[in-house]
N, C-alpha and C positions, 0 to 999 in steps of 0.2 A: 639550367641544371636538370636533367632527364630526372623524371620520378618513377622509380620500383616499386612494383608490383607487389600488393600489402599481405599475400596468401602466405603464414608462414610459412619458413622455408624456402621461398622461391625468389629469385635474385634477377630475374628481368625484369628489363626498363621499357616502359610503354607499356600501355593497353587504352584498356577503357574505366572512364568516370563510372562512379557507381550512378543508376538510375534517380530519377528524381521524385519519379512516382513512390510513396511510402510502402507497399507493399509489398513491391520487386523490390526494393532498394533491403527490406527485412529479408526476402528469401535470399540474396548475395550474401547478406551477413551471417546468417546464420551456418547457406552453405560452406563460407569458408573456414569454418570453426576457429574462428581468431576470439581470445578475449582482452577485455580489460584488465590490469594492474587488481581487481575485484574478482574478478571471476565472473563478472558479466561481459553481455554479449558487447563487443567489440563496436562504436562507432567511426564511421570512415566521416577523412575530414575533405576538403573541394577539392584537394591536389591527389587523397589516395585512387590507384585505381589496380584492376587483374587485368594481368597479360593476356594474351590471345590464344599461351599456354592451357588454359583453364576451360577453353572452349572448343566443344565438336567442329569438324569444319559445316557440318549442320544448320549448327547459330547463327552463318552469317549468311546475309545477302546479294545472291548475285546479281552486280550493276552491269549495265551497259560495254564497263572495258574490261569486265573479266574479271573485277578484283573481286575480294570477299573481305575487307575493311570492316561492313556495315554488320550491325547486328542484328537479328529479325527481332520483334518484338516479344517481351515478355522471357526474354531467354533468361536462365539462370544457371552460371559457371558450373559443371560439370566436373573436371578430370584433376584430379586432386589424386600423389601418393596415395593417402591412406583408403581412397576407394580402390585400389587396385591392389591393395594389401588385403582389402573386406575378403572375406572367406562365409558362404554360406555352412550357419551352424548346425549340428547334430537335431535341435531340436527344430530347425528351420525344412530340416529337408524331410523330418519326420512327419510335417506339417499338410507335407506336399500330396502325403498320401489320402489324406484326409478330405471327403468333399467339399467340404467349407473353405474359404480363407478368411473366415474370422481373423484379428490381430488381437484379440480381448480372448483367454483361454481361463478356464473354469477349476482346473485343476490347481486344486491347493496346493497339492505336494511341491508344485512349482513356482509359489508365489514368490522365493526370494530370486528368481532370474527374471520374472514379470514387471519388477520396478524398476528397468532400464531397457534399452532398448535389443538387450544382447540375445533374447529370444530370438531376432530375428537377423541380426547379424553381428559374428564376431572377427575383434581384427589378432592375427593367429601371431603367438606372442610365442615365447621360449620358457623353460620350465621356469626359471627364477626372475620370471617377469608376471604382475600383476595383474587382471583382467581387466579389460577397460570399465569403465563405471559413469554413470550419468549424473555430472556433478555441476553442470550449469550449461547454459545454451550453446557454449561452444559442443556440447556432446552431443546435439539435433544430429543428425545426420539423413543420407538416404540409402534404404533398406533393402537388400536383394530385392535382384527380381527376377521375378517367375510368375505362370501362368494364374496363380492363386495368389501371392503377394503382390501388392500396386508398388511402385515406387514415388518416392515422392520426399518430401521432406515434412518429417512426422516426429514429433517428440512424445516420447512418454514419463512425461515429470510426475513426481510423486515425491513427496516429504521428504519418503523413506531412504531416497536417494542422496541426502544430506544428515543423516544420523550422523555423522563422523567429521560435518564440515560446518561449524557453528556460524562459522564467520557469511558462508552461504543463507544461512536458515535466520542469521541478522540482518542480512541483507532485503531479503523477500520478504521476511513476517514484521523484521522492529524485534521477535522473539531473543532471546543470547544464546540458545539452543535448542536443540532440538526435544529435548526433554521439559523444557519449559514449553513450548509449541505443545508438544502432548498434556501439561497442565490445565490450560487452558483449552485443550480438547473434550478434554475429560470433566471439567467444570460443569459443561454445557449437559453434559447429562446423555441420559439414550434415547431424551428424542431426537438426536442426531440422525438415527438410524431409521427413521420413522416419518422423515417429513414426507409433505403429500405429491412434490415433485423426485423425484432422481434421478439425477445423472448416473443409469447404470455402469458408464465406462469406468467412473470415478470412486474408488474409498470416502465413505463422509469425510475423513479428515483430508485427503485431499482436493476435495470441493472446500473444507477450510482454507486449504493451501491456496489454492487457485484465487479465494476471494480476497485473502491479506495481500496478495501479488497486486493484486487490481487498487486497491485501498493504500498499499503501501508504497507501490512503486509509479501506481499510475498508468499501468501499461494499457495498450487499446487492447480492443475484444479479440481482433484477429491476430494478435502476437501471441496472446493467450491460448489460443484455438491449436498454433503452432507447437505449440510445448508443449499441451494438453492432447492434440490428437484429439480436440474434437470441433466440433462445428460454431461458429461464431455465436449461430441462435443460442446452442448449448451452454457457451458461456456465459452470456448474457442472463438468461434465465436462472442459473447455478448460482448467480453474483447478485442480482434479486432476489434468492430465495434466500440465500444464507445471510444478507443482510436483515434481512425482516427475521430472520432466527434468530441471530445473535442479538439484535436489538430487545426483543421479547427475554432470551432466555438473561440478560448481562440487566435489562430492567428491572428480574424480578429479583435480583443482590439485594436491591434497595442502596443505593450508595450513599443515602445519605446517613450520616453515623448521630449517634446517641451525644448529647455533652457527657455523659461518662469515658465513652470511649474517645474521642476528642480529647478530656484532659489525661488518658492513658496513654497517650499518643502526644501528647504537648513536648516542641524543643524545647528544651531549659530555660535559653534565653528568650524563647518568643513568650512563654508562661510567666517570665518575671516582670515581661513590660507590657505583655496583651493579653491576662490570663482569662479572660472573658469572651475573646474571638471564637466564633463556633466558625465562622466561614470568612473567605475571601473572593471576594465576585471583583470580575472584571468581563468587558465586553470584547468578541471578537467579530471581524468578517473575514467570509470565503468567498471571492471571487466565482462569478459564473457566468455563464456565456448569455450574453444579451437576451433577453426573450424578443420573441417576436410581436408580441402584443404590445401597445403603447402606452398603456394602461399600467402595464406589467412592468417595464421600461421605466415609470417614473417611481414606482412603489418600492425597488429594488437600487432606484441612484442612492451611492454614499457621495456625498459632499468633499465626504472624507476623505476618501477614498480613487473618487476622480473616476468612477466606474458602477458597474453593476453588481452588485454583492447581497448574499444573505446574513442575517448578523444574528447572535445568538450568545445568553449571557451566560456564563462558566465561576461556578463555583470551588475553589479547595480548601482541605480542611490546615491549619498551622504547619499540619505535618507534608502537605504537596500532596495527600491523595486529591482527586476528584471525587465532590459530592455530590454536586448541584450541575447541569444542563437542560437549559431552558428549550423551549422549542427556538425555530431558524423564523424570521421576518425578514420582510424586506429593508433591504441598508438605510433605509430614510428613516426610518424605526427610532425612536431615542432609544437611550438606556431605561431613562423611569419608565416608557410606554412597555416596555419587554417584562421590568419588574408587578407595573401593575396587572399586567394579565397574568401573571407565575402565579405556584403553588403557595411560594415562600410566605404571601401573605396570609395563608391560610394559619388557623389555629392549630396550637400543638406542632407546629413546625420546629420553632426554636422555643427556647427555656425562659423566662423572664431573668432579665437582669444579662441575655445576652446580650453580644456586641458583632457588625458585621464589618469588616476591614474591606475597604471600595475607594476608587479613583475619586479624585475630588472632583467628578465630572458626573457620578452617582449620584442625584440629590433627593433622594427621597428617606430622609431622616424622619417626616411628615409619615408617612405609608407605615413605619414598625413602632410609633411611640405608644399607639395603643392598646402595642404586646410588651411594653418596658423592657423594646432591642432598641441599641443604641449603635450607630452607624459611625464606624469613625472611618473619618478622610481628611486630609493633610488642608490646612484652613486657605481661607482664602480671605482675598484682599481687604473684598467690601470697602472700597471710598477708602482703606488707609494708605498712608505711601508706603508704608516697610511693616512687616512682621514684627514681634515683640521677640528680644532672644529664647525666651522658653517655647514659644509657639514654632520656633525656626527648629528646634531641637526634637520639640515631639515632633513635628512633618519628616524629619530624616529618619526619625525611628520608626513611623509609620511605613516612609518607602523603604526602607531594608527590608521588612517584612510583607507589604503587599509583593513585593518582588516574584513574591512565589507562585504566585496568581500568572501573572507573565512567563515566567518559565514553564509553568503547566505546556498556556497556550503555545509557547515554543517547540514543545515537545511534540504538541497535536501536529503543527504542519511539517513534523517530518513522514508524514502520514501526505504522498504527495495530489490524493481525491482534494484534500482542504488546502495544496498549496496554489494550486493550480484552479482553472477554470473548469466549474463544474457542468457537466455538458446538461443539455436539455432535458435530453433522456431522462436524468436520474435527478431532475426537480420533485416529482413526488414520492421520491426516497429521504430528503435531503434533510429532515428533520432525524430520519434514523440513521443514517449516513455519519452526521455531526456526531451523533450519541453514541453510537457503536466506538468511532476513533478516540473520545474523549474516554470513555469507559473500561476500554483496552489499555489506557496507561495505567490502568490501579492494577495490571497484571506485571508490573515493572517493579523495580525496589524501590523507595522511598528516595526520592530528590531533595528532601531535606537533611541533614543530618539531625538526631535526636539530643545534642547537646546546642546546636544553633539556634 
């Protein structure tokens, strides 16, 4: 069965596999502006490929009998309808006059066409047709050109280019809007505007944007580089700096709440059978790429886990906020080894006569008796053969309720930094890394309901 060529639109059979190298294999994708069912960028599967249509006779190689089959290296698909529909625009040829070819322009007046890429080329539409807009990676494109403009494949993403598309701006941030995206912009205060690094290309909020992309979806530095139009180094620095901010500025909330505000905040049912839980801890690990040191290698084995992991323990209050994140250790770590080194056992932490709801794999009821906290976890065996019926009844009601603890961390690894393997690099971030992702769900509605 011949397979067709995956370019929308385009209905010939045969060409070429996409590359295997990840780099080329991004600029194919991107140049073909295909998306996903989401409105993300489009992945090609072993059997898709672009016809011979799509390429200069340039691209190919000439062999020995003449033919031109072969592809030269690094080539990336080219002749696509809508580049030949591109029409250089008013403000592109305005441009031309100018000595500079800057692509970053200064003038305010102009900043609502500067948030897409239509500055520099637009595709020439009919009066009761829309303008095009930059509304996910299918919109990258490549840019007239002229002696002042480079050609190339450049994106210029910005927030702002999703104001009207929520489902976009949930997709990249975890935000449900755009307007909540600006919430939690604006939280952060105006030393936004003020840190000691800047990406001049970039609005602070979108150096926001750029680092929830990285945190949220996961993506490498130079997909980023691609959308963003700018340099790999630049991302990487931008994504460093705005984590070490948000971490400062989301620490100084103080997440941890009051037992006043705790029993303001109590579900009905959880107050009537737990009314003394100030917290719920549970432990999690994030997978990371092997270290290289052997030393490092065994400090970081989970048992558990069957790998190399950081682990680090997570607090919520009755109601699913986040209070409590402890710092990251290595996976070999216990739970009580993580609790004794914390704050929690610090005075003045919790109230007397609190209670803290934990796995029955927490055992340090020993560590809070001599603040009169009282640790409850679902009992355990000790030498008997079966449970007493009352003891089997309060453990069920214990887990319906620790439950929440667990949906927290559910929630965390959709955040795909802590789904995935956390790379080297970003080991001595990894403690703010954790705290940022966990501290960003209190910017969410309430996963409990208030009568549960």
């Amino acid at each position: 069965m011949p397979s067709y060529c995956c370019v929308p639109g385009c209905k010939e059979s045969g060409g070429h596999k996409f590359p295997s190298d990840k780099e080329l294999n991004l600029k194919w994708r991107v140049a073909i502006r295909r998306t996903n069912e989401t409105r993300g960028l489009w992945r090609p599967g072993k059997h898709d490929i672009v016809c011979h249509n799509h390429f200069t006779l340039s691209d190919y190689k000439n062999t020995l009998l003449g033919d031109k089959s072969r592809l030269k290296k690094d080539v990336v698909p080219s002749v696509f309808p809508f580049r030949q529909e591109a029409i250089v625009s008013p403000r592109a040829l305005r441009m031309k006059s100018r000595d500079h070819g800057d692509l970053v322009s200064k003038d305010k007046s102009m900043e609502g066409i500067e948030n897409g890429i239509q500055y520099e080329v637009e595709i020439e539409t009919t009066s009761n047709e829309r303008p095009i807009e930059v509304t996910d990676e299918s919109d990258i494109g490549k840019v007239a050109e002229d002696k002042n403009v480079q050609c190339g494949l450049l994106g210029d993403y910005s927030i702002e280019n999703f104001i009207n598309n929520p489902k976009a701006v949930s997709y990249y941030t975890g935000f449900i809007c755009y307007d909540h995206f600006i919430f939690l912009f604006h939280s952060l205060g105006p030393a936004a505007y003020e840190l000691n690094y800047k990406c001049v290309k970039l609005k602070p909020k979108d150096q926001l944007f750029l680092t929830l992309m990285k945190i949220r979806c996961g993506k490498e530095d130079f997909e980023l580089s691609l959308f963003f139009n700018i340099s790999e180094s630049t991302v990487s620095r931008t994504i460093n700096t705005w984590i070490n901010f948000l971490y400062f500025q989301l620490k100084d909330l103080d997440i941890w709440p009051s037992r006043q505000v705790v029993d303001e905040f109590m579900p009905v049912d959880f107050g009537r059978k737990f009314p003394t839980t100030r917290v719920i801890l549970d432990a999690t690990e994030i997978p990371i790429q092997k270290p290289s040191d052997v030393n490092n290698q065994s400090v970081t084995w989970s048992s558990y886990k069957h790998s190399n992991t950081i682990k680090t323990m997570v607090g919520c209050t009755p109601r699913g906020a986040v209070s409590y994140v402890s710092d990251c250790y290595g996976g070999s770590v216990s739970d009580r080894q993580i609790i004794e080194n914390s704050h929690l056992l610090e005075n003045e932490i919790f109230d007397s006569g609190d209670s803290i709801m934990a796995d029955r794999g927490i055992m340090v009821q020993d560590l809070f008796a001599n603040q009169n906290v009282f640790v409850n976890t679902p009992t355990m065996l000790k030498g008997k053969s079966q449970l007493e019926p009352e003891e089997i009844i309060k453990d069920r009601r214990v887990a319906s309720k620790r439950i929440h603890s667990e949906r927290v961390i559910g929630l965390s690894k959709r955040f795909k930094i802590l789904k995935y393997e956390l790379s080297s690099s970003k080991f001595p971030l990894s403690n703010r890394i954790v705290f940022v992702c966990f501290a960003l769900l209190n910017f969410k509605n309430a996963i409990v309901d208030k009568l549960a």
